[in-house]
N, C-alpha and C positions, 0 to 999 in steps of 0.2 A: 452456580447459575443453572437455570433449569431452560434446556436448548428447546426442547418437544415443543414445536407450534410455533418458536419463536422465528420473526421475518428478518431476516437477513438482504439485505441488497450489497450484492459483491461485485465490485470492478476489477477489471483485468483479468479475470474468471480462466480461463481458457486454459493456461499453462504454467508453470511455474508455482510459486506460492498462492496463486491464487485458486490454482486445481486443488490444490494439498488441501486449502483451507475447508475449501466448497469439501470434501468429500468426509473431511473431520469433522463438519457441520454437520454433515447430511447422517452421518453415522448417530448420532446425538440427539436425531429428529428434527432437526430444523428444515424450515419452508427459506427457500434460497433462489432470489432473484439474482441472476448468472450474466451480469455483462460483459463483451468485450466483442472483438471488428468479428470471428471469425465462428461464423453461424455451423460447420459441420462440426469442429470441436466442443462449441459449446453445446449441440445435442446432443452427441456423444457423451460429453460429462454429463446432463440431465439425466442421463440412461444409465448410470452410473450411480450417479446421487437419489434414485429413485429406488434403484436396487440395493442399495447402504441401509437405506428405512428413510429418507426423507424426501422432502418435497421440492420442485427446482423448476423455476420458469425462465427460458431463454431471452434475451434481449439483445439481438446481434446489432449493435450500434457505438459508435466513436464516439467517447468521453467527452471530446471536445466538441460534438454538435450539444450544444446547453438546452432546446429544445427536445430533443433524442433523448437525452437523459432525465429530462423532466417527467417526458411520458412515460417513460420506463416507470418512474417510482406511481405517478399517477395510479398507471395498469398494477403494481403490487399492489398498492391498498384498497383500489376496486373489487382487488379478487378477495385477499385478507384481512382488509380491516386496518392495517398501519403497515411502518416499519419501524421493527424493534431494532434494529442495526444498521449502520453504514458501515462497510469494509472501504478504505478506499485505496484500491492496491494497484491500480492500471499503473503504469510505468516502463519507459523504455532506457536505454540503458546511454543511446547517443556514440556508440561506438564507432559510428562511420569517419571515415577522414573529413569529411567536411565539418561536420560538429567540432571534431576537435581543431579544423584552421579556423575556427570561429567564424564561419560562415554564415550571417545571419539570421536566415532560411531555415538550416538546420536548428542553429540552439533556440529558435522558435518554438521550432516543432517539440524538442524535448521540453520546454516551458510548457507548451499547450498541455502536451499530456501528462506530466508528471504534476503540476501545479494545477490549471487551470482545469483541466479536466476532475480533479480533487473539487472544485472548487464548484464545478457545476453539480457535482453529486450531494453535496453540502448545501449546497440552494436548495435541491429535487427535496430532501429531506427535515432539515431545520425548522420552517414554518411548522409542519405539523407533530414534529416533538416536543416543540415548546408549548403548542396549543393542549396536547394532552399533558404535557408536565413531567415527559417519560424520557429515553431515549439514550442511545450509545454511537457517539460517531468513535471508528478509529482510524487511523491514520497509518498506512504501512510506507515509512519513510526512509532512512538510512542512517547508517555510520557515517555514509560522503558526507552528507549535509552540516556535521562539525565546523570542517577545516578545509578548504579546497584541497584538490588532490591532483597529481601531475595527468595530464590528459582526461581531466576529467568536469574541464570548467562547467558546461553546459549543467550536466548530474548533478554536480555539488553544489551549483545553484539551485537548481529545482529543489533539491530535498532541502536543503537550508531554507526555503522558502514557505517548504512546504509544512515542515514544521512549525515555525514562526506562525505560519497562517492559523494553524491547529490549535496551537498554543493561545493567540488571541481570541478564538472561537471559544475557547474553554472557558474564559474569562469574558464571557460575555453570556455564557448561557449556564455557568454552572449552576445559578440559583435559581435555574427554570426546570428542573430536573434533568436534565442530559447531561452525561457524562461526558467526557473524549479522551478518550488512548493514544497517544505518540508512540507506535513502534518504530524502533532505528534497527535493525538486522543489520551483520554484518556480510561477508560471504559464503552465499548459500548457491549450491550444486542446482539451477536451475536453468533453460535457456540464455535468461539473461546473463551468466556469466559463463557459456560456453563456449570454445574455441579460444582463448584464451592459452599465449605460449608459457605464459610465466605461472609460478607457482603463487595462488592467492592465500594470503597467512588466516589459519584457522579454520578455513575452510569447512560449511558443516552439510550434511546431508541433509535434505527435505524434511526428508521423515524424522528426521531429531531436530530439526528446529520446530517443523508445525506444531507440538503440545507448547511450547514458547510464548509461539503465536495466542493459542486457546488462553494456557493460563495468563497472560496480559491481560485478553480481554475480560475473562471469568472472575480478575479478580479487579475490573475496571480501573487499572494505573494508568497513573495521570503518563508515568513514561517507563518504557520496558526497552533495553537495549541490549543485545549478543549478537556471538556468546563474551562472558565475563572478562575471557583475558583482551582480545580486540576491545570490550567497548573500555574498558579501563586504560588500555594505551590511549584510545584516541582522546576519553579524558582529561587524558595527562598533557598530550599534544594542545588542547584548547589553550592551557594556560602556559606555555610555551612561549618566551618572546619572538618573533618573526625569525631571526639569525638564526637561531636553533629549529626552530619548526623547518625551515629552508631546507637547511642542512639535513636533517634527518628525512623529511618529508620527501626533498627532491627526490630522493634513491631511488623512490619508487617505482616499482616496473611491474605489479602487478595488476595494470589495465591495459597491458599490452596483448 
């Protein structure tokens, strides 16, 4: 895939895989529309991605305003001319006590933006990749989303959701020329899974998942899941009867 010039519009921008992505883009030449809530990071990364070799425009705005993120993509193709990509990576994690006593409110809010917030970036962009006959949405979703996981309801919904959503988008626009990517990462060294007492299995650094990430989309799979030995257990776990998934699944302690 040849990045140089190619528009990128990235969610969740700011921190985590979504910096790592933005900066492995930026190095590659790509013009990278940069969203997420937190406007002095995401200048920061611009200043950053600018300095890599590529080009980066700021949109400090919450995924789940569907307006907000319309005109985000809007202002990219005013400035550019399209978007060659959707990253849609925003996501929270729902660690609070309340998410986990399932408190409405909360597993809301992780719904809004792990799902619906996907979902408005996928509106922003859709109509006019089908209009030109071009285009790559990818989806940065999880391992959770398999199998529900012990404290983990709200998450393992969102990304099982989110996926699903993805999955049916694919199948609705594959023969209009747009692709879509399902990435499922497992756990990776980023905010999101910082502070954390337990040992989380597999565990990968940033910077050795981000080319993961790239080759997924460079080589547009339909689904890219690590690393190997995690996505292969939880695999194995899908087809698991209940009794036994239980059993082994319950153990779990690393979302403590």
């Amino acid at each position: 895939m040849e990045w140089t010039g190619r528009v990128v519009l990235l969610t969740g921008a700011s921190s985590g895989i979504g910096e790592g992505l933005a900066l492995a883009l930026a190095k590659r030449g790509a013009v990278l529309g940069l969203v997420a809530r937190r406007r002095e990071l995401l200048e920061d990364l611009a200043n950053r991605c600018v300095r890599a070799g590529g080009k980066a425009r700021v949109f400090a705005i919450d995924v789940t305003d569907e307006a907000a993120v319309a005109a985000a993509a809007v202002d990219m193709r005013a400035e550019f001319g399209r978007i060659d990509l959707l990253i849609a990576n925003a996501g929270i994690g729902g660690n609070d006590e309340e998410t986990r006593n399932y408190v409405p409110g909360s597993v809301r809010n992780v719904i809004e933006v792990n799902l619906l917030g996907a979902v408005n970036a996928v509106h922003a962009v859709v109509p006019q990749m089908v209009d030109r006959g071009e285009g790559q949405l990818v989806a940065i979703s999880s391992l959770a989303g398999f199998r529900g996981l012990p404290k983990s309801a709200a998450y393992s919904a969102s990304k099982a959701a989110m996926t699903a959503f993805f999955e049916s988008v694919r199948l609705d626009v594959k023969h209009k020329g747009v692709d879509v990517t399902i990435i499922q990462p497992g756990f990776i060294r980023t905010p999101l899974t910082s502070g954390r007492a337990n040992k989380m299995p597999f565990l990968m650094e940033l910077d050795d998942a981000i080319p993961l990430f790239i080759r997924a989309i460079e080589k547009r799979k339909k689904f890219a899941a690590f690393p190997w030995q995690l996505a292969t257990i939880v695999r194995a776990g899908k087809l698991m009867p209940a009794w036994l998934y239980d059993r082994i699944a319950g153990r779990a302690r690393y979302r403590e």
